[in-house]
N, C-alpha and C positions, 0 to 999 in steps of 0.2 A: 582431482583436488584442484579447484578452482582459488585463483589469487586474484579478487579483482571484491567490485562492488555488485551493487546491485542490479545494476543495468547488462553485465557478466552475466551474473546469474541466472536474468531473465533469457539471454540469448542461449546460453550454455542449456537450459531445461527444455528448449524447442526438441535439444537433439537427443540429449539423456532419455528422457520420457518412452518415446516411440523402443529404447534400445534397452529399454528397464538398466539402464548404467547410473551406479550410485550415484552421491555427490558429497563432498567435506568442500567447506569452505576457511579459505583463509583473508580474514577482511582486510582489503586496502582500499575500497571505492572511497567514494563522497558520502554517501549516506548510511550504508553498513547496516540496512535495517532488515534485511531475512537473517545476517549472521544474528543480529541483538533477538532474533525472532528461537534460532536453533541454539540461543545460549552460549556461542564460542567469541563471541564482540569481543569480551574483556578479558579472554585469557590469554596468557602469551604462546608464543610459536611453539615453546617445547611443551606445553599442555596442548592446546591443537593438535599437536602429531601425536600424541599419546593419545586420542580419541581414537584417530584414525589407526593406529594401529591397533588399540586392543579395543574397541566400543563392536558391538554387533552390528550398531546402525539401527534405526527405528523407520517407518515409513510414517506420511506426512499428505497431508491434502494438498492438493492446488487448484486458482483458478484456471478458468478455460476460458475465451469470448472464441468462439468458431473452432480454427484449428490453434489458437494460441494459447499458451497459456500463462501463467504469472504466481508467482510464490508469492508476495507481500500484499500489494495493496492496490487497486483500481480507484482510481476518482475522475472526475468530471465536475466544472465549474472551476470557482475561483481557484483551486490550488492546481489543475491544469495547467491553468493558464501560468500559476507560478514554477510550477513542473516543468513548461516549453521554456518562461525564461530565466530558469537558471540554467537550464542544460544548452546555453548559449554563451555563457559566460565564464569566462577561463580566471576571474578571479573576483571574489574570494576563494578559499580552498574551503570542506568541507560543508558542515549545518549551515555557516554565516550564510553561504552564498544563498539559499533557500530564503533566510531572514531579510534581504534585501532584493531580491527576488519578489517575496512578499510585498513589500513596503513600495515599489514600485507599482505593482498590478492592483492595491489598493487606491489608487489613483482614479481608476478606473472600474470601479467596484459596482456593477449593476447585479441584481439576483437572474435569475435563468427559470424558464419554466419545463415542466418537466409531468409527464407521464409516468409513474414506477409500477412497477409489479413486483410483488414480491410473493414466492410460491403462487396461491391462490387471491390475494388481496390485489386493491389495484386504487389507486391514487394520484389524483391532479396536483400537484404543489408549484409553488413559487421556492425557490433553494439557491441561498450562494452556492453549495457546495454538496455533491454529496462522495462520501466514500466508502467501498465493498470492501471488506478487509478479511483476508485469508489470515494475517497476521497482524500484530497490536500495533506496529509504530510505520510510520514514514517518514521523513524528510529527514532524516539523519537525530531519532530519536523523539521524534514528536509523538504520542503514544495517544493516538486518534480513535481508537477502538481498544481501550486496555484488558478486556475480558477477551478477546478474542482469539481462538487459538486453532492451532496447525493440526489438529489429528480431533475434531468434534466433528466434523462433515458438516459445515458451515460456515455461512459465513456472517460477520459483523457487519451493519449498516447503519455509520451516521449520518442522518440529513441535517444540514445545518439549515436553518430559516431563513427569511429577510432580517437581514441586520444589515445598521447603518456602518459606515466607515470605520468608527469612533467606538464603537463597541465591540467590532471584528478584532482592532489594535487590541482592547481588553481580553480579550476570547483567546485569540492564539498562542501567546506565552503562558497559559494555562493548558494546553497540550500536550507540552512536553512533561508534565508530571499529572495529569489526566485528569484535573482539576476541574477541567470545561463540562465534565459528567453531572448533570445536574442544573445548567444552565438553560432555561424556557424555549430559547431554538434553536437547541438543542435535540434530536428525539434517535435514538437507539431502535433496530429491527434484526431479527435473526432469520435467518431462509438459506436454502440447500439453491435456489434459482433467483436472477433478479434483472429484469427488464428495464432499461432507461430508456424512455423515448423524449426524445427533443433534438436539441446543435447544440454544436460544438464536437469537440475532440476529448478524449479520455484519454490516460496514462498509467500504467501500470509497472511497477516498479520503478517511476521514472522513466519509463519510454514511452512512446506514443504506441496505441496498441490497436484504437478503434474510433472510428468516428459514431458518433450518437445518428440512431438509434444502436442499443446492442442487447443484449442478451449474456450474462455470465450466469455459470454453475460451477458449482464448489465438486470436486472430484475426490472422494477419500481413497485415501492411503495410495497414492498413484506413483509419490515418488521417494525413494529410501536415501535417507542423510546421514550422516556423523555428526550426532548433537550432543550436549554435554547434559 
């Protein structure tokens, strides 16, 4: 039974996995986004431990890049870079920190090019941003890939486009209620593999996981939780 956030998570699953040993979580991180993924985020303690004691437990996909792996979400580009500087900063506490995190690294806001593969397809793009997602939200509720889910053996993939500054500001606070679905650079992709070739560094669950070039795959049913 795990008490911490998601960066817990991610380090705690290195060891679980190899040992097929369960996992319950009970959220206290910054961003809490695999608990909001296994449906226990908003209940209280004495419901949490009623899981863990009478639930069977279900099994659950995860990513992998090489020997690692990750429950929630992998990205590379602009929210990277927001990724590396909030997990520098001891305040604000929780989402805010992410939101101004943001508003910082938009200063600085250039697109990235990139190489992708996805399964069998293959694709030259310009991308602020792209993100793998095993599960629907990151940065403490931002819900980046809302269709996406922990036990399809896949994974979600949004590329975000070239956008300017001023439009990214429009774009973001439509996330957190998945609003941005539908927006022109904007584009959705589904694959069980997916190849990023270019620079920079990538983040999954909020830690640093891979430097670009990488390679992930979605692994079904690989690790069993206590979900509600």
């Amino acid at each position: 039974i795990a008490f911490g956030g998601d960066g817990f998570i991610h380090e705690l699953i290195q060891h679980l996995v190899p040992r097929q040993i369960s996992l319950g979580v009970v959220p206290c991180g910054t961003g809490n986004d695999f608990a909001r993924s296994i449906g226990v985020y908003e209940l209280s303690l004495n419901e949490q431990l009623e899981i863990f004691l009478k639930s069977p437990g279900k099994s659950i996909d995860l990513g992998r890049v090489g020997d690692n792996w990750f429950a929630a979400i992998l990205s590379t580009g602009f929210d990277a870079l927001v990724n590396e500087r909030a997990n520098l900063m001891s305040w604000p506490k929780g989402r805010m920190k992410y939101n101004i995190a943001m508003i910082e690294k938009i200063i600085a806001l250039r697109p990235h090019s990139y190489r992708v593969r996805l399964n069998d397809q293959e694709m030259d793009i310009d991308a602020t941003l792209i993100t793998v997602a095993n599960g629907p939200s990151y940065g403490g509720g931002m819900n980046i890939c809302p269709d996406a889910s922990l036990e399809d053996g896949h994974f979600d993939v949004m590329i975000l486009g070239k956008v300017s500054r001023t439009e990214l500001l429009k774009v973001f606070p439509k996330v957190y209620r998945g609003k941005h679905v539908g927006h022109p650079a904007v584009t959705f992709y589904r694959c069980r593999q997916i190849e990023i070739i270019g620079s920079g560094s990538s983040f999954a669950d909020g830690e640093p996981i891979s430097s670009l070039p990488l390679t992930a795959e979605c692994v079904s049913g690989v690790l069993k939780v206590w979900a509600a």
